[in-house]
C-alpha positions in Angstrom: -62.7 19.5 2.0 -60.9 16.5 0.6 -61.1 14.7 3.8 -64.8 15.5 4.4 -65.6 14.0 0.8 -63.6 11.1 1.6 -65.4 10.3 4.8 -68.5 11.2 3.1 -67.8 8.2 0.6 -66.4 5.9 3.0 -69.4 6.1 5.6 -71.7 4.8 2.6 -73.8 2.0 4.1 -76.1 1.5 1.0 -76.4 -1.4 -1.3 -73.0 -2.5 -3.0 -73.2 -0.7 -6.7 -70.8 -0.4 -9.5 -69.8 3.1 -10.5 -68.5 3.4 -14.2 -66.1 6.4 -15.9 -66.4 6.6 -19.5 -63.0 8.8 -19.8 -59.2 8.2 -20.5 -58.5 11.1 -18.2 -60.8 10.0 -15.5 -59.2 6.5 -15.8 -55.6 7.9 -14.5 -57.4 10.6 -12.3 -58.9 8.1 -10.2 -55.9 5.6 -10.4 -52.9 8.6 -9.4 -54.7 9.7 -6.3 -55.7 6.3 -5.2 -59.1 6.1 -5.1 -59.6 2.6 -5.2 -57.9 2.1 -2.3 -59.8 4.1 0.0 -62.7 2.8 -1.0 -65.3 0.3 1.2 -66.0 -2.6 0.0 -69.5 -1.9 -1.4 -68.0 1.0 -3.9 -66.6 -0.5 -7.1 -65.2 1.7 -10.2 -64.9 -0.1 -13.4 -63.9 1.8 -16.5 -65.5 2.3 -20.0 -65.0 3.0 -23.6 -63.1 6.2 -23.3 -59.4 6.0 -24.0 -59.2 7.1 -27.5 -56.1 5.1 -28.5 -57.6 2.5 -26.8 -60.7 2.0 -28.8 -59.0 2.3 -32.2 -59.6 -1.4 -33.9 -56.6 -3.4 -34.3 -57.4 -3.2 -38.5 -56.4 0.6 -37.6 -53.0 0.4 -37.2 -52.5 -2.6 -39.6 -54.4 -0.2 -41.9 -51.7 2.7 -40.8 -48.9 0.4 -41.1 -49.4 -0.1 -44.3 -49.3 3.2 -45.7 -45.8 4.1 -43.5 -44.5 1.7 -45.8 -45.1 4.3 -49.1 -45.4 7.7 -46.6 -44.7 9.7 -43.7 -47.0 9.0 -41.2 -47.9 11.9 -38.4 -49.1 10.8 -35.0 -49.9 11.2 -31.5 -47.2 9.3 -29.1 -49.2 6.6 -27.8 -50.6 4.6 -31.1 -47.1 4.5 -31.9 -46.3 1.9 -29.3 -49.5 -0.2 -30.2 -48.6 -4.0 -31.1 -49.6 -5.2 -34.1 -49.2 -8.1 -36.2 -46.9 -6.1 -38.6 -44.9 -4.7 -35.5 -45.5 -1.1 -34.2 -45.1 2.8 -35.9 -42.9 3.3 -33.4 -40.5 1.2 -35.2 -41.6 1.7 -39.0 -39.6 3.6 -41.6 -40.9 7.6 -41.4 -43.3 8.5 -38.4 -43.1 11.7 -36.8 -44.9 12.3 -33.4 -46.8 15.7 -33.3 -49.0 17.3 -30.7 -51.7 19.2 -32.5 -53.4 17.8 -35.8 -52.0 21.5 -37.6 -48.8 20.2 -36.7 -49.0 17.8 -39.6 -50.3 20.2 -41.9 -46.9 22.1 -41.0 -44.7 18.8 -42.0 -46.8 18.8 -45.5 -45.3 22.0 -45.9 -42.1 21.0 -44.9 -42.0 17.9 -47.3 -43.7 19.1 -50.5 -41.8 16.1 -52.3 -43.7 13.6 -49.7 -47.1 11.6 -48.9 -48.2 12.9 -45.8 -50.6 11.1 -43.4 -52.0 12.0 -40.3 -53.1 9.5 -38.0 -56.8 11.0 -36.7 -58.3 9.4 -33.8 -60.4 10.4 -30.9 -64.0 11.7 -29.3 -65.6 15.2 -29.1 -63.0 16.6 -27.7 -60.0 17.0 -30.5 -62.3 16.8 -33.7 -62.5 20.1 -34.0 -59.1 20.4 -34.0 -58.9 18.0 -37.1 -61.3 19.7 -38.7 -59.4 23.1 -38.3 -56.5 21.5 -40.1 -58.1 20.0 -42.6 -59.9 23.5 -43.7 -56.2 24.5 -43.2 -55.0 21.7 -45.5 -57.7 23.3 -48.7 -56.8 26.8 -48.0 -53.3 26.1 -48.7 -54.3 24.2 -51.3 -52.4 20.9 -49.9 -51.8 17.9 -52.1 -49.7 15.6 -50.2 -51.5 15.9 -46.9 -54.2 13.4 -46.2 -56.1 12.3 -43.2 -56.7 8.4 -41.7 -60.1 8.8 -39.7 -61.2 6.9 -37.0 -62.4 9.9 -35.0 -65.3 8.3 -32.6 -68.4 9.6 -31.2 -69.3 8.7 -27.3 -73.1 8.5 -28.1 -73.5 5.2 -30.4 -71.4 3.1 -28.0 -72.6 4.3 -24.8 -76.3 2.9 -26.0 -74.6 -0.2 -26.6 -72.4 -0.3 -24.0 -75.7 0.4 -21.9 -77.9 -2.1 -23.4 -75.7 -5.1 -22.9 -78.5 -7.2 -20.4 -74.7 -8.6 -18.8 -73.4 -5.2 -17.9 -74.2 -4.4 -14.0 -73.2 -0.9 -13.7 -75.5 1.7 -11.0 -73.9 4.8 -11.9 -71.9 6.7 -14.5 -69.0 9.4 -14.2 -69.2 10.9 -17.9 -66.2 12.4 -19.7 -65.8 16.5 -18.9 -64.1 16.8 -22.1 -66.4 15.3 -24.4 -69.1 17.2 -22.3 -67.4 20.6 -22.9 -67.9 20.2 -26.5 -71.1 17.6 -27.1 -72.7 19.4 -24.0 -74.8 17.5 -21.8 -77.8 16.8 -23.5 -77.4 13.5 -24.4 -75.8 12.3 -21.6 -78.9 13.4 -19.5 -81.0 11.4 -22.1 -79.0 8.2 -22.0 -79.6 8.6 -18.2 -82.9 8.5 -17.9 -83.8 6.2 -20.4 -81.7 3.7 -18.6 -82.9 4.4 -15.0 -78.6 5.0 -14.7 -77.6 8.5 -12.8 -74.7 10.2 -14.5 -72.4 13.0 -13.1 -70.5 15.1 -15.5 -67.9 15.4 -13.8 -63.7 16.9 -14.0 -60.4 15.9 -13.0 -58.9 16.9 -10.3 -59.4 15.0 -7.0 -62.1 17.3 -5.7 -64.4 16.9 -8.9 -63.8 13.1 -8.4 -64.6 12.8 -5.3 -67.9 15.2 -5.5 -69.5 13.9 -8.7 -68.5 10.4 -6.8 -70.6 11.8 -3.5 -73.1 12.8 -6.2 -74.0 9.6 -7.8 -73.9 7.9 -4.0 -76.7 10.4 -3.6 -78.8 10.1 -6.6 -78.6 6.2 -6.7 -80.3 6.1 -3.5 -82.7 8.5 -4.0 -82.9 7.1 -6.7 -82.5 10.2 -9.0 -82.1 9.4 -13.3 -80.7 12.0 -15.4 -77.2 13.9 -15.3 -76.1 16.0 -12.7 -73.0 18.5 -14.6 -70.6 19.7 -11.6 -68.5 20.7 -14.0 -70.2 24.1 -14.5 -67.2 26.1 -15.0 -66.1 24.7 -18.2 -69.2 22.9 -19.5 -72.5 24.4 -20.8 -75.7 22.1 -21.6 -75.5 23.3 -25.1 -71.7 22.4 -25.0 -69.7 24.4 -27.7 -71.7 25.5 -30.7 -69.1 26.6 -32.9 -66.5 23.7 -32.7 -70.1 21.9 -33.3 -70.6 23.6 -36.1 -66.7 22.9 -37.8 -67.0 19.4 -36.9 -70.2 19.3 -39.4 -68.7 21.2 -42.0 -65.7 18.5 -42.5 -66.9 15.6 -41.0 -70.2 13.2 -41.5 -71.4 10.1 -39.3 -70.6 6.9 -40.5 -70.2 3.3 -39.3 -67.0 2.2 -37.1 -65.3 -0.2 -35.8 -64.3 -0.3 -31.9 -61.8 -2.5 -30.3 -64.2 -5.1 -28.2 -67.4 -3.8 -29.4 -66.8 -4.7 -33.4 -68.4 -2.3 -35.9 -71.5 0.2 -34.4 -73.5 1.6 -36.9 -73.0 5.5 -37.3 -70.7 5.6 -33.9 -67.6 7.3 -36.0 -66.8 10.4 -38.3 -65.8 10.4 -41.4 -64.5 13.0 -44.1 -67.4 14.6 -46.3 -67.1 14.3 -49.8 -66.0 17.8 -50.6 -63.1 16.8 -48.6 -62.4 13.7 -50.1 -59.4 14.5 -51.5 -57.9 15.1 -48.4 -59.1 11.3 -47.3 -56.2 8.7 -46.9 -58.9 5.9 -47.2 -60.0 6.7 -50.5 -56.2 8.1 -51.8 -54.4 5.1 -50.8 -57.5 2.7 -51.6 -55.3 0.3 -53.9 -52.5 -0.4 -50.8 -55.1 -0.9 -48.4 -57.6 -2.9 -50.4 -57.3 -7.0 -49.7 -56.3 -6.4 -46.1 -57.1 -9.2 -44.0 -59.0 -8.6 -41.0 -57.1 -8.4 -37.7 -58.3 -9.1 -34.2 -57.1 -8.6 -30.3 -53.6 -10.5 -29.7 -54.1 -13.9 -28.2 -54.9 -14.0 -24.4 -55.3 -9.9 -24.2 -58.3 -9.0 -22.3 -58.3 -5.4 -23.7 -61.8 -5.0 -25.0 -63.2 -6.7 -22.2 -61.2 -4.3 -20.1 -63.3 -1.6 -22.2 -66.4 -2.9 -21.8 -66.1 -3.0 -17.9 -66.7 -6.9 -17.7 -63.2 -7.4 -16.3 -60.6 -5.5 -14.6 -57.2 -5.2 -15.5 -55.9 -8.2 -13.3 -58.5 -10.2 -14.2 -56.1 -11.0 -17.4 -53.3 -13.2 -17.3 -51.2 -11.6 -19.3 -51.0 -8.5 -17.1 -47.8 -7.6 -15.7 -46.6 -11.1 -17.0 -46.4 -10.8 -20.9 -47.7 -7.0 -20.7 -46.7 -4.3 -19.2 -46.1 -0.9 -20.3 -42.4 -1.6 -21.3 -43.5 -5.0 -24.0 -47.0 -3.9 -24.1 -49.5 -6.8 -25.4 -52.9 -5.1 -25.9 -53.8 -1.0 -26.5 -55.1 -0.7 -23.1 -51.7 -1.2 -21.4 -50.2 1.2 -24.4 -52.0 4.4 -23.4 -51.5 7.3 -21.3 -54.8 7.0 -20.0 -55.3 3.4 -21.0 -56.7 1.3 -17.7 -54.4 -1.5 -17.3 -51.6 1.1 -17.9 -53.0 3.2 -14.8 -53.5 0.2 -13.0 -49.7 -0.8 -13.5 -48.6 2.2 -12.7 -50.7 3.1 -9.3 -52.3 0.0 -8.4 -49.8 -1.1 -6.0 -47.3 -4.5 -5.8 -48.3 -6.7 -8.7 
């Protein structure tokens, strides 16, 4: 089957078009089984807005760097290696790496004499579990735990992302995850008001390489809207109840995004029966005055997100930055894309 989709892609004789994916996990999907490679030279996969540690603004970690100087920061792997201009968490005073947002709620415990923050960043797909903890956090009746939010919502910046008049993309590969939880709805929407098939799509090669047959299809039918192959784990309606947690703790507010600047009512933020479990609003005195930071000098990362360049389009890549003295998020993350494109994208 593999082979038959491959040949299936590589016989395309159509107009050249420019296929975008809008997830972290699709990023290093695509990039690990080679895809690119294979490709003729009328396919082209650029990469959007959808590594969450990516995204995160640079005054993010400034922001989190402050507050490890006065408590114990709790956070994912990745935004630990993030350069900024006051170095990285990886090397700051007390930071503990967890894997689940209750994990942190577990080191409040643990530390009842200490300030505990967790780092909260990402789409759709782990809100809920932030929410979870911080419902968690009141039961137990929590004073030392508070919660950093830059959790991010994939509707607000794909309409900006697709509104750009300079973007030239013909079809989009959306995120499975976020899909599993959002649903599809919107992505269908965003579709068809911009005459741009979609394909919600999953992981593995064979889901690549269908939703990848799929869009090949609808773009030169043309066909708007988007097609979900991804039946088995996502719904149209998505997932109702983590839907439901999510607006109990959280409300939309404005956000910042690395390369896109602030986007009006693109993030999450606490409600205001949880405020006291905010770090914003707790730690307001430290992180008041803070001067506004932007990308390091020469890094390309947020044009990177934007799908205006590729990864090798930047000078600094696999020069100045590469995943062991990182420059810019993107070469940081797991399933950031110059990190995948270092690691898969053959002799530099």
């Amino acid at each position: 089957m593999i082979k038959a989709l491959v040949g299936v892609i590589q016989s395309y004789k159509g107009r050249p078009v420019t296929l975008m994916e809008v997830c972290g996990t699709h990023t290093m999907s695509i990039a690990k089984i080679g895809l690119k490679h294979i490709l003729p030279d009328n396919i082209r996969i650029v990469s959007g807005p959808g590594c969450p540690v990516c995204v995160t603004h640079q005054n993010y970690i400034e922001s989190a760097l402050l507050l490890a100087q006065s408590a114990k920061i709790c956070t994912f792997g990745d935004l630990m290696r993030v350069p900024a201009a006051q170095g990285t968490l990886a090397a700051a005073n007390d930071v503990e790496m967890v894997y689940a947002p209750m994990d942190a709620v577990q080191v409040a415990l643990a530390n009842p004499e200490k300030e505990v923050v967790f780092l909260s960043i990402g789409f759709e797909t782990t809100t809920p579990a932030v929410a979870l903890a911080v419902l968690r956090a009141r039961e137990l009746g929590l004073q030392n735990l508070t919660f950093l939010t830059a959790n991010k919502t994939m509707p607000a910046v794909m309409e900006a992302l697709l509104s750009a008049p300079d973007l030239q993309v013909d079809g989009l590969i959306y995120p499975g995850h976020v899909a599993a939880i959002a649903g599809t709805e919107f992505f269908d929407a965003l579709s068809r008001k911009h005459k741009i098939p979609g394909v919600v799509a999953g992981f593995d090669a064979a889901q690549v390489l269908v939703g990848i047959c799929t869009l090949l299809e609808m773009i030169q039918a043309p066909t708007w809207g988007a097609a979900n192959i991804y039946k088995a784990v996502v719904k149209a309606e998505g997932n109702p109840k983590a839907q439901e947690i999510v607006r109990q703790v959280f409300e939309p507010v404005d956000a910042y995004w690395r390369g896109f600047g602030m986007i009006a009512q693109s993030g999450l933020g606490l409600r205001t029966k949880f405020a006291q479990f905010d770090a914003a609003k707790k730690f307001a005195p430290i992180l008041q005055g803070m001067k506004q930071f932007e990308e390091p000098i020469g890094c390309l990362c947020g044009e990177v997100l934007k799908g205006k360049v590729a990864p090798r389009d930047c000078g600094l890549f696999g020069v100045a930055c590469t995943p062991q003295n990182p420059v810019g998020a993107c070469m940081v993350s797991s399933e950031g894309s110059c990190a995948a494109e270092y690691r898969y994208g053959g002799v530099l």
